[in-house]
N, C-alpha and C positions, 0 to 999 in steps of 0.2 A: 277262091282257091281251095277251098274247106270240099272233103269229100268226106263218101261214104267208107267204111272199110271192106278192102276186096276182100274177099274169100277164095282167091283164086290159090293160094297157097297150099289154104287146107284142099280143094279141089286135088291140085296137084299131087301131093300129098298122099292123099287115100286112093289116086287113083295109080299109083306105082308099084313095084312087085321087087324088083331085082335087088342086088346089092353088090353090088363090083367093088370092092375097097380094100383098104391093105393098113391091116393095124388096129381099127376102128373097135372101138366102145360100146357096148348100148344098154341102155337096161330101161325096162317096163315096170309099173304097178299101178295096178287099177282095183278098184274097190267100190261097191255101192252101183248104178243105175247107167241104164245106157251109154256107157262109156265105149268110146271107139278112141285107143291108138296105134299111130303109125310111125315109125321111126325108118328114113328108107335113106342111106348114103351110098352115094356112089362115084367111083375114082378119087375118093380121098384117102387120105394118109393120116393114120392114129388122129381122129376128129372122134369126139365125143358127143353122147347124147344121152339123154336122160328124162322119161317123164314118169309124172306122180300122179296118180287123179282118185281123188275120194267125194262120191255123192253122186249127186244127179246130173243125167242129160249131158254132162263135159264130155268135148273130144278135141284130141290134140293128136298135132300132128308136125315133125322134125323132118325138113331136105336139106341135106349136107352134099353139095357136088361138085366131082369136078375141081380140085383143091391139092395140089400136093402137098399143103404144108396145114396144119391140123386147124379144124373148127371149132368150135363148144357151141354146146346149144343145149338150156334145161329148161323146161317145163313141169309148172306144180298148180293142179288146179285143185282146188275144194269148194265143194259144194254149189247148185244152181247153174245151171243151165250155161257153163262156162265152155265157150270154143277159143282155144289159142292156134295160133300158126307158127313156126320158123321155118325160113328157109333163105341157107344161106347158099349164093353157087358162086364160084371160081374165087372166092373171097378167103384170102391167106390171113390166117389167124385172127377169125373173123370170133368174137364172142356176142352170144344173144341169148338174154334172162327171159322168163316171163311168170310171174308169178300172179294167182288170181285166188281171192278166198271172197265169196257172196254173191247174191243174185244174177242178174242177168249180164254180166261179165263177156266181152268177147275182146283180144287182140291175136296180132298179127306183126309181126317183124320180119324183116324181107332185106336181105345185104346179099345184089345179085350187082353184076358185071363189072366183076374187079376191086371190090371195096376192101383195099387190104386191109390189116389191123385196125379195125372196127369194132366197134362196140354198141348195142343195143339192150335196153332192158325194160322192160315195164312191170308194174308193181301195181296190184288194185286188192284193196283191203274193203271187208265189212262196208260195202258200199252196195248202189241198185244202180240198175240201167246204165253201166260203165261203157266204155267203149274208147278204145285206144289204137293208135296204129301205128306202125316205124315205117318208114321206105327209106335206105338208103342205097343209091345206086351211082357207081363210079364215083362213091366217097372214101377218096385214103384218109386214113389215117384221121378220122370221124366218130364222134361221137353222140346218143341219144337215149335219153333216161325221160321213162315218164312215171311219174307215183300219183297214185291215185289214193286218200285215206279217207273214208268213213264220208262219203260222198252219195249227193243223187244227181244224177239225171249227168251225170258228167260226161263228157266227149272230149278226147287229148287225142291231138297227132302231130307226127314229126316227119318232115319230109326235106331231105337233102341227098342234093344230084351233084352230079359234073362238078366237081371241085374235090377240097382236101384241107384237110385239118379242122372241120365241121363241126362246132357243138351246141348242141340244144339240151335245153332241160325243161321239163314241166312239173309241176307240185300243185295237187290239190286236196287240202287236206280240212276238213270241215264244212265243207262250202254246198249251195243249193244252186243245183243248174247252170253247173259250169260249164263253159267252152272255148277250148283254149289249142292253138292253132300257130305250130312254128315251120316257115318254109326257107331255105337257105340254098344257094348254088353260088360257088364262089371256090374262094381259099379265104383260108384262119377267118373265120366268121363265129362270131359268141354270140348266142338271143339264149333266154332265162325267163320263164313267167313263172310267178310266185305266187298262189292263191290260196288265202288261210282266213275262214270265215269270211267269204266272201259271198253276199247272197247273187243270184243271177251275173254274175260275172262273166264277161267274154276278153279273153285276151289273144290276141293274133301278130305275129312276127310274121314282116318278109324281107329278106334281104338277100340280095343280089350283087355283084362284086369282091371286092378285098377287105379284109380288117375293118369289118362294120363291128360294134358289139349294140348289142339291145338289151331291157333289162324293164318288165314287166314287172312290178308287185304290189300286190290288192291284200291287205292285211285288214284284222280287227274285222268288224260289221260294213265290207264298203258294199250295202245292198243293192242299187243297182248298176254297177261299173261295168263300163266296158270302154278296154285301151287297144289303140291300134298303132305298131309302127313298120312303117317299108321305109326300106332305104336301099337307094341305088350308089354306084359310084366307086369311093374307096377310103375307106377311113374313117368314118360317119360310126355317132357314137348317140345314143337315145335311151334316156331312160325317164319311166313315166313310176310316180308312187300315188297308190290312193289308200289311203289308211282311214277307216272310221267314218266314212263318207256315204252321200242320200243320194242324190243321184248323179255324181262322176260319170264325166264323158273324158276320155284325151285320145288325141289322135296325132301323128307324130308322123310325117313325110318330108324325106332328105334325099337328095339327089348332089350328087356334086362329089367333091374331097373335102377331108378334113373338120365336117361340120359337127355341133354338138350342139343338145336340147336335153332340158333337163326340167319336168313337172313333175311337179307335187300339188295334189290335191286335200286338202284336211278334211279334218270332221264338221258333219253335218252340214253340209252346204250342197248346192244342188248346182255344181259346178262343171264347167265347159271349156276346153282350153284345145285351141286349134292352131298348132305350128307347121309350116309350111318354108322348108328352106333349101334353096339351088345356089349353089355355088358354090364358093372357095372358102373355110377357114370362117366359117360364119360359128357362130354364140346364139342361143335363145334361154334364157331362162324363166319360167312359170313359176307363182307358188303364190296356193288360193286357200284360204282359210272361211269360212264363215256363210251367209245364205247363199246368195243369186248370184255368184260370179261368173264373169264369164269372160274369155281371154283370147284374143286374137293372135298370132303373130307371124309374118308375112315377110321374109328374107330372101335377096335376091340379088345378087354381087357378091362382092370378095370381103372381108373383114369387118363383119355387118354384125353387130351387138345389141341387144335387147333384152331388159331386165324387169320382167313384170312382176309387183307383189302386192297384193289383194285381200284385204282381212275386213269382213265383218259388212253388213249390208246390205244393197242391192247393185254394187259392182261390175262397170263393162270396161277393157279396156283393148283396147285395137291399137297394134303398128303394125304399119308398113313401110319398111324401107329397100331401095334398089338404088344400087352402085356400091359406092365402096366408101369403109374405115365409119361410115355412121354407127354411131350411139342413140341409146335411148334407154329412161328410166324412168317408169312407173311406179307408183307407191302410193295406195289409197289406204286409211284409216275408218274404222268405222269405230266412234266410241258412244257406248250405253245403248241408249235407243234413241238416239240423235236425229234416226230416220235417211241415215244417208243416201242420197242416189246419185253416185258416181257416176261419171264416163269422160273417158279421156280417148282421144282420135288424135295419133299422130301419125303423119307421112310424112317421108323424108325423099326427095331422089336427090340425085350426086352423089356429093364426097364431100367426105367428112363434118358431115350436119350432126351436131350436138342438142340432144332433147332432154330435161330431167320436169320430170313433171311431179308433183307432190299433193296430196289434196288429204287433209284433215280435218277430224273437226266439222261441227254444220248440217247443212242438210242442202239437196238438190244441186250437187256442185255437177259443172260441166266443164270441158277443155277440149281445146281445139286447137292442133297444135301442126300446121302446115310445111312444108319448107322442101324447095326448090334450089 
């Protein structure tokens, strides 16, 4: 779902002339090297605009249309080869930021057919090879902020359609070869990715439906992470942490109502945590501390619970359960250099199968834990 960023804005943009409007705002400054802007509104009513550009190569360009009821739109770019876009049309009290200071820098924010009182912004500081996008379209009452701080090689985008009450966030602030990716079409839908000192980092939201919330964040050194969650349905709630972590994987797919998943990944462990849940009212919870873990967890029926916790070793642990009201609990220990090498396999089908599995202490423990 990850694209490139259009330029179709700026296109538009530069290639405009008129200005039919009533009321409206604008003001220019440019300073330093091939700067090209264009501020072009038309049939709007007291809409605001505003750009700023000092340095090289930038050009920015603001479409306000079509609007009876006022837009804003600023643009400030400094320095390096920075191109921004807005363009907002028929979108009542539509606001959209963009602010960009370093190298090769480009965004684009886009609140076209209908996105009333919306909101947009993106933020890129003291960073290289950035690249940011907004699209929102027939999202009321919506919003999408991306920051970008002291960053390389990053790429952020936020894309939400056909729905309302929409919001996204991205933050990347420290980090090496981020990418980071949130797509939403629904109502009251929250996804959030958090990246701070995160090396090679990818994080991606999709959500589709009602009252989903999502909730990405890569803190400390998690150098090579990357988290992924979709979720379809209605009510579905996911959130993944990798703090201080070698190489974190999590991935996180819900379909259904009401379901909720919650991983965390710790430090230094080169950890794998695969949740997979359809249904009703389902539970999964992950949390991996230490070398080689790695976490299964496979739900599928109504009020289906899963408790996985994993410190220290070479750690595997897998459930699967379908039908309804099952439980299950995992819990491996690893103490000193004991040598452990866990794994535990539990399946459950029916209802209401109770599993608590435990393993500490020793070395080359195994478990197999069936039930029908």
């Amino acid at each position: 779902m990850k694209k490139l960023i259009n330029p179709l804005a700026i296109a538009i943009a530069l290639a405009s002339t008129g200005a039919l409007a009533d009321g409206n705002m604008a003001s220019v400054t440019q300073f330093g090297e091939y700067n090209d802007a264009t501020v072009d509104q038309i049939g709007t009513t007291e809409a605001q605009a505003s750009i700023n550009q000092s340095g090289s190569e930038n050009g920015a360009a603001i479409v306000q249309s079509n609007s009876t009821a006022p837009m804003y739109a600023l643009i400030d770019t400094q320095g390096n080869q920075n191109r921004a876009a807005i363009a907002q049309d028929d979108s009542w009290y539509a606001n959209a930021t963009v602010y960009q200071v370093g190298d090769d820098n480009r965004a684009e924010i886009s609140q076209v057919a209908i996105s009333d009182d919306s909101s947009a912004g993106i933020y890129q500081f003291n960073a290289t090879g950035n690249d940011a996008e907004i699209s929102q379209e027939f999202a009321f009452l919506s919003s999408a902020n991306i920051t970008q701080d002291t960053t390389d090689m990053s790429s952020a985008q936020v894309e939400q359609v056909d729905g309302m009450g929409l919001n996204a966030s991205i933050f990347q602030n420290n980090t090496y070869g981020d990418q980071a990716y949130i797509f939403q079409t629904g109502a009251f839908q929250t996804a959030s990715i958090y990246q701070d000192d995160a090396w090679l980092s990818g994080a991606y939201i999709s959500q589709e439906g009602q009252g989903h919330n999502a909730s990405i964040s890569q803190t400390a050194i998690s150098d090579l992470a990357t988290a992924d969650i979709a979720q379809t349905g209605a009510n579905n709630s996911a959130s993944i942490g990798q703090d201080g972590s070698l190489f974190s994987e999590a991935y996180v797919a819900q379909s259904g109502e009401s379901n909720s998943t919650n991983v965390y990944q710790g430090p230094q462990g080169i950890h794998l945590a695969l949740v997979d849940q359809d249904g009703l009212g389902n539970s999964a919870w992950v949390n991996q501390y230490g070398i080689a873990d790695t976490a299964l967890v496979s739900q599928n029926g109504e009020g289906l619970y899963a408790d996985v916790y994993q410190s220290g070793d070479l750690n595997d642990a897998i459930v699967d359960q379908s039908g309804m009201y099952n439980q299950t609990y995992i819990s491996q220990y690893g103490m000193g250099m004991d040598g452990m090498n866990n794994t535990v396999f539990v399946q459950q089908t029916g209802a209401y199968d109770y599993a608590n599995v435990v393993q500490g202490g020793g070395s080359g423990n195994n478990i197999s834990v069936i039930q029908n």
